[in-house]
C-alpha positions in Angstrom: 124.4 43.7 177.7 125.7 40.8 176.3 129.4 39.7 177.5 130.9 39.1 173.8 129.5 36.7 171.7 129.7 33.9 174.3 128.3 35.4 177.9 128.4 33.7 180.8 126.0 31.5 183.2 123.8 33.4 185.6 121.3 33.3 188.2 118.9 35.5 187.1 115.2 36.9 189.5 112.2 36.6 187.8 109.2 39.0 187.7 107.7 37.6 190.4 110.2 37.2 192.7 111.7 33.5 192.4 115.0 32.9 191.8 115.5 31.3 188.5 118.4 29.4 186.9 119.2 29.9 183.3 122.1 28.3 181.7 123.2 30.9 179.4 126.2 28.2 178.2 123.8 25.6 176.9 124.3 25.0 173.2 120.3 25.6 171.6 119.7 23.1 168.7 115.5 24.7 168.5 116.7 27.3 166.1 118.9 25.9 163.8 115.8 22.8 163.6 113.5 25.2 162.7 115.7 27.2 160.1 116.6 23.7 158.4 112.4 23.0 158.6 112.0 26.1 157.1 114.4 25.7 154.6 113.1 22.5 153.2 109.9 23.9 153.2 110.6 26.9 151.1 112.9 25.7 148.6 112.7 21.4 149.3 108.8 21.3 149.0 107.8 24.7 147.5 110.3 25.5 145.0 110.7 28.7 145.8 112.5 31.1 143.8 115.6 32.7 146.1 114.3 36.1 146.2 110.8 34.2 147.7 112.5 32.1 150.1 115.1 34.3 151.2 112.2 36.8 151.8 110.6 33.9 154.1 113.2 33.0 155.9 114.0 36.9 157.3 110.3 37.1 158.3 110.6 34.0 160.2 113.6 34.6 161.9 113.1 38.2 162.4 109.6 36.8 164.3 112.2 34.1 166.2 114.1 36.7 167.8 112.0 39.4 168.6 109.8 36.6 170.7 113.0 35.0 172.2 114.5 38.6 172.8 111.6 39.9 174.9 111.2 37.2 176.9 115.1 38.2 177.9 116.9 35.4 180.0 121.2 35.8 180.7 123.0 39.4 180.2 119.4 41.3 179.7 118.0 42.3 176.3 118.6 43.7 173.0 116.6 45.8 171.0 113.2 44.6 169.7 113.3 44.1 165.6 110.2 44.8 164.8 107.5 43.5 167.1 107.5 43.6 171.0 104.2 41.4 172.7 102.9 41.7 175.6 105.3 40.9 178.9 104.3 37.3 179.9 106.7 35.7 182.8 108.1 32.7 183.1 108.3 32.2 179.5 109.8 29.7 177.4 112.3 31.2 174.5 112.3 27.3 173.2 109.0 27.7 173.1 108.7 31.0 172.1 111.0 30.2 169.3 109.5 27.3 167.8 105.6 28.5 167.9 106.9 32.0 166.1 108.4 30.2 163.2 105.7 27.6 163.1 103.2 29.9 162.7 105.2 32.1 159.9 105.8 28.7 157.9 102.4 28.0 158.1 101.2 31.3 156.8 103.5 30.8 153.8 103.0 27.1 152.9 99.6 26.2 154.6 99.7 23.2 152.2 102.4 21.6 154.3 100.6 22.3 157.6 100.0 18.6 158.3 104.0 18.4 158.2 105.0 21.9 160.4 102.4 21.0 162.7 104.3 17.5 163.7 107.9 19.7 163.5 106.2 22.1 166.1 104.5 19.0 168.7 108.7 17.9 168.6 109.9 20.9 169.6 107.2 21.4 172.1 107.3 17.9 173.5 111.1 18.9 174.7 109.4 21.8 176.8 108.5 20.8 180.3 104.6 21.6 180.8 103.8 24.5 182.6 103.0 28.2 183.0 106.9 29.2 181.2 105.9 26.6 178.3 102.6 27.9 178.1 103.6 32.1 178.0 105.9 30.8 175.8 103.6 29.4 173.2 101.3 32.2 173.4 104.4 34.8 173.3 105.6 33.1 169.6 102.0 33.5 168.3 101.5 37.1 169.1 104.9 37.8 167.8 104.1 35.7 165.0 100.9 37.2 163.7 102.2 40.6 164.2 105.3 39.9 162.5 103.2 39.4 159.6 101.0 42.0 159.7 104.4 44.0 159.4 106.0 41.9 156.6 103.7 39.7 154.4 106.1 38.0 152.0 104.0 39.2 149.1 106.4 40.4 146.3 104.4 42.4 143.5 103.7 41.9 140.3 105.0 45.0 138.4 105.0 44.7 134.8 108.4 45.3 133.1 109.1 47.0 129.6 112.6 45.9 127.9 114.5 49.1 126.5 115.0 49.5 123.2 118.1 47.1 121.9 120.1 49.4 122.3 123.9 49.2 123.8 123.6 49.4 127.3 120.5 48.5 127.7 118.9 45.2 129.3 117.8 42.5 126.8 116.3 38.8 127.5 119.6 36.5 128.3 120.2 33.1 126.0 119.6 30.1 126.3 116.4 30.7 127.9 115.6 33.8 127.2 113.6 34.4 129.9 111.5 37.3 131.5 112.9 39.9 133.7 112.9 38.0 137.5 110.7 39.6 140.1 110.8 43.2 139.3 108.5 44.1 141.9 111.0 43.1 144.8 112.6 46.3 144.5 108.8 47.9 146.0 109.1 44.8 149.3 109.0 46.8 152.5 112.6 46.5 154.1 113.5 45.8 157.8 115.9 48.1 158.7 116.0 50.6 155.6 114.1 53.5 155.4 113.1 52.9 152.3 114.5 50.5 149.4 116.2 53.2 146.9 118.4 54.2 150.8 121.9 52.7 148.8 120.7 53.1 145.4 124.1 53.2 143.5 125.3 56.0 140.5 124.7 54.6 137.3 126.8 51.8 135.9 129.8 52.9 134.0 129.5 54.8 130.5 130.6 52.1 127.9 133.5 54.4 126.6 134.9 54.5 129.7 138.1 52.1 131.0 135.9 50.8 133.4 133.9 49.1 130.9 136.5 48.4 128.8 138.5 46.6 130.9 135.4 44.8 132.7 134.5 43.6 129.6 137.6 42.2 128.1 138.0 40.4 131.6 134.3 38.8 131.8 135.3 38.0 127.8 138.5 36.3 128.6 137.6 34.6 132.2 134.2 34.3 132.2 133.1 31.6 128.5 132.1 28.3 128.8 134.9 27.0 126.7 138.0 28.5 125.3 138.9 30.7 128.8 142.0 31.9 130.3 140.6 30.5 133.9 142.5 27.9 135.8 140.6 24.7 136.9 140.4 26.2 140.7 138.9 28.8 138.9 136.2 27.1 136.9 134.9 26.1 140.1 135.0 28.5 141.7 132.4 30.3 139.4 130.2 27.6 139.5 130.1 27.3 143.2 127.9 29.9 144.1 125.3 29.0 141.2 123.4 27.1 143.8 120.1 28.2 145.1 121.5 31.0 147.8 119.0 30.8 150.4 119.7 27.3 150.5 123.6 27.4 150.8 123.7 30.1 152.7 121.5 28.9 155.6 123.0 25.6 155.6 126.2 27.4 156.5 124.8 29.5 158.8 123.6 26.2 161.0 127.2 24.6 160.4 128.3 28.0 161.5 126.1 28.0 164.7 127.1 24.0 165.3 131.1 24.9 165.5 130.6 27.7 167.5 127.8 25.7 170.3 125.5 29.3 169.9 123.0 29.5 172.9 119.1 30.5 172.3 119.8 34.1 172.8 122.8 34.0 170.2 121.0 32.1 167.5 118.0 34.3 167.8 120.6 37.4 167.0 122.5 35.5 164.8 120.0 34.0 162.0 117.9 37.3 162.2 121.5 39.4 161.8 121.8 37.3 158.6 118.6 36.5 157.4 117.6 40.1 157.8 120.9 41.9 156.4 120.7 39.6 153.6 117.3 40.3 152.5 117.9 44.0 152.7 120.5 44.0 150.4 118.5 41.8 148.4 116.0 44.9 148.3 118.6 47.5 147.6 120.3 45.7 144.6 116.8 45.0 143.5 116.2 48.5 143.2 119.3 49.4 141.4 119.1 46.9 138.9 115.7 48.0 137.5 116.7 52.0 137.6 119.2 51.4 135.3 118.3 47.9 133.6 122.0 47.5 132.5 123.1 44.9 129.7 124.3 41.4 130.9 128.1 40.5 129.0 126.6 38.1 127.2 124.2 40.8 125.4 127.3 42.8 125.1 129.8 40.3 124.1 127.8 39.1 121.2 127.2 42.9 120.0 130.4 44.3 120.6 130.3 46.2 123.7 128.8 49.7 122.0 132.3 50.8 121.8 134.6 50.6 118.8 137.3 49.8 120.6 135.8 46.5 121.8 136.3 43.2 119.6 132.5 41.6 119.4 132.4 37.4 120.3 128.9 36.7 118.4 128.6 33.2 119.8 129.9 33.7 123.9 128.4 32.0 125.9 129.0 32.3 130.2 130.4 29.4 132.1 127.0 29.4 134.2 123.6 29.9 133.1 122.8 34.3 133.3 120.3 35.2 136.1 116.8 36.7 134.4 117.6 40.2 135.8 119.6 43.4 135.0 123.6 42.5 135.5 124.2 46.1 137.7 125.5 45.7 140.6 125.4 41.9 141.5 122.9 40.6 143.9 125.7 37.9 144.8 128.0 41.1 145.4 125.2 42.4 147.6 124.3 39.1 149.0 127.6 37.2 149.9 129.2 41.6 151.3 126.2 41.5 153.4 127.2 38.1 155.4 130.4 38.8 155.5 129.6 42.2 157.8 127.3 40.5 159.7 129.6 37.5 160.5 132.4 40.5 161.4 129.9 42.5 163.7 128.2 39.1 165.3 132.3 38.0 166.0 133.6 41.1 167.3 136.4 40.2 164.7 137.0 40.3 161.1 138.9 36.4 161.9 135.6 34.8 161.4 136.6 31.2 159.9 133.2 30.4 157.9 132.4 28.0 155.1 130.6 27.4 152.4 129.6 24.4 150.8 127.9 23.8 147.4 126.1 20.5 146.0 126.5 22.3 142.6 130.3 21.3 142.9 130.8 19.3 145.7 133.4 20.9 147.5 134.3 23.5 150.3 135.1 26.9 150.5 136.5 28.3 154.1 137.1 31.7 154.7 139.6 32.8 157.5 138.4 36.4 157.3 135.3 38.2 155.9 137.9 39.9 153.2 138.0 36.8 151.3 134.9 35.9 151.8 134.3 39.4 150.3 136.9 38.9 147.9 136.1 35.4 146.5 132.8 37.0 145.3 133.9 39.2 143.5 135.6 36.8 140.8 133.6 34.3 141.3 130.7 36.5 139.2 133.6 36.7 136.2 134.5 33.3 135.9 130.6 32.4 136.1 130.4 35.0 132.7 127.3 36.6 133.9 129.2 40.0 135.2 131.6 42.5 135.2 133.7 43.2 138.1 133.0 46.7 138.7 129.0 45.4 139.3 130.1 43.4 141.6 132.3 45.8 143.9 129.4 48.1 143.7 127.4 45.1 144.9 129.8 44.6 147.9 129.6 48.3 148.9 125.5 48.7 149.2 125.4 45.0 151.2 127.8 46.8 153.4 125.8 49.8 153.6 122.4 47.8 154.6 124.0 45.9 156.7 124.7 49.1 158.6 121.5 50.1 158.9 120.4 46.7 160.4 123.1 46.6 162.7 121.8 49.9 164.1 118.3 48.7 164.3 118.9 45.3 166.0 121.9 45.8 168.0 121.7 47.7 170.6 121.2 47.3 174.2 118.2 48.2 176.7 117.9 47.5 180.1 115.2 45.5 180.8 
């Protein structure tokens, strides 16, 4: 298995007999290039929405490591993901790597072919030519194509009826008043889950009870665009993570794999760990939100909260802009829980020292220990107005859960 995070450098015997020398030290730059390709192909270039793009970027990465994992190389092999191709040796895992996630960007945005295909003859051009470069081309196109026949990125378009206006239930959000976001992603196939409704949460809480009492007076009082009780460091703080969260997450996760010099084998785990236990969680909340299609606060600041003892705000307004979806639980809750476990498991430590940047605010949040991470979420969705805090605890709870489940799938050891 694996010595830690870090391993070692060893001499390693190929299939056929040769002795082989494989640098298991050497800091891999292939994988965080393609993840920053693929990031400004998704959401630069395409546009695409965060649920689209974080979708994407799993597929790609998932198809990243299970070609550079079953080629193998220092300390042996981890479980295949999803796909495991035929056995070609020697093989490149640079490669391997960069052909996989070629060809799953390609599939996605074929307009920008012209563009990926020059990406790929860079990566390739670092290869030397031969057999390994070859087996290693051919290796990331199998896993590639299978990968997709597996995951297809295609979110559904379900149809989505608003409840009656009643308190409680889900209305359209000012100042756009737009549709309900994606309802269909709660029906994309997971990786790891057996199915999406695995964490579904209980039902939000009733609006007579403290819960919801005290959620709303706090979102009420920390969470307006003007006239709240938040500090400056506060203000920001809810409008850091208003960003597009594939984007600032990813970005992190490169800076993440920089500091820490990650080898091919470690990014391969690493950006399919988080990619994949991400988009999970992504599917779980999903599905939560739309079996109970709770209110956002502003819907229920402006009516009263459907409880007496509640003191109705007909003009509140959040301090960032209300996503177009049901407010229970948080996706960000979901989201930012589920990289916080995976940078915990990955570390072998809760001490994981990660930041975040955002170019909504220009600044820089670090994180000594996946708690705050964990933590800073959490208030970060009040003082942005668009939830209440007990959505977003729930949130945290089911990213943990998912991320179990992916840690169970993609984790363990085999011998090889």
């Amino acid at each position: 298995m694996l010595s830690g995070i870090l391993g070692g450098c060893v001499e390693e015997t190929s299939s056929t007999g040769q002795a082989e020398r494989h640098d298991a030290c050497a800091v891999d730059t292939v994988i965080p290039s393609w993840n920053a390709t693929a990031q400004n192909a998704l959401i630069g270039v395409a546009k695409q929405s965060i649920q689209q793009s974080a979708l994407d970027m799993a597929i790609m990465q998932a198809a990243v490591y299970d070609a550079v994992n079953s080629i193998g190389g220092p300390g042996g092999r981890l479980t295949q993901l999803a796909v495991t191709p035929t056995k070609r040796r020697p093989a490149s895992r640079e490669a391997a790597a960069a052909q996989a996630a070629h060809d799953v960007l390609v599939h996605f945005v074929p307009a920008q072919q012209a563009s990926l295909d020059a990406a790929l003859a860079t990566s390739l051009a670092a290869v030397t030519d031969g057999k390994a470069k070859t087996n290693g081309i051919l290796t990331g196109a199998e896993v590639a194509s299978k990968m997709l026949a597996l995951h297809n990125g295609v979110i559904a378009t379900v149809p989505y009826t608003y409840g009656p206006m009643d308190p409680g239930v889900y209305q359209k959000t000012p100042p756009a008043f737009a549709s309900a976001l994606l309802p269909g992603f709660a029906q994309v196939t997971p990786f790891t889950m057996t199915r999406p409704s695995q964490f579904r949460a209980g039902p939000p809480p009733a609006l007579s009870s403290d819960t919801f009492v005290s959620d709303y007076n706090e979102t009420k009082a920390y969470g307006p665009k003007t006239g709240s009780l938040r500090t400056p460091a506060q203000t920001e703080t809810g409008l850091f993570y208003t960003e597009q969260a594939t984007a600032q997450y990813n970005r992190a996760f490169r800076a993440y794999s920089t500091a820490n010099n990650f080898t091919i084998a470690q990014n391969a785990r690493f950006f399919a760990m988080a990619t994949v236990g991400i988009i999970d969680s992504q599917i779980a909340c999903w599905d939560t939100k739309y079996a109970y299609s709770f209110w956002r606060p502003v819907t229920a600041i402006r009516a009263g909260g459907g409880n007496p003892s509640l003191v109705a705000d007909p003009a509140w307004i959040g301090n960032a802009v209300t996503p177009a979806h049901p407010e229970y639980p948080a996706a960000h809750g979901c989201w930012t829980n589920a990289t916080a476990e995976v940078l915990k498991a990955f570390m072998h430590t809760n001490n994981v020292n990660f930041s975040l940047t955002s170019t909504i605010t220009n600044t820089t949040h670090t994180f000594a220990t996946s708690d705050d991470l964990r933590g800073e979420i959490i208030v970060a969705r009040i003082y942005g107005g668009m939830h209440y805090r007990n959505s977003v605890v729930v949130g945290t709870q089911m990213g943990r859960g998912s991320r179990r489940e992916h840690d169970a799938a993609l984790l363990p050891v085999r011998g090889r």
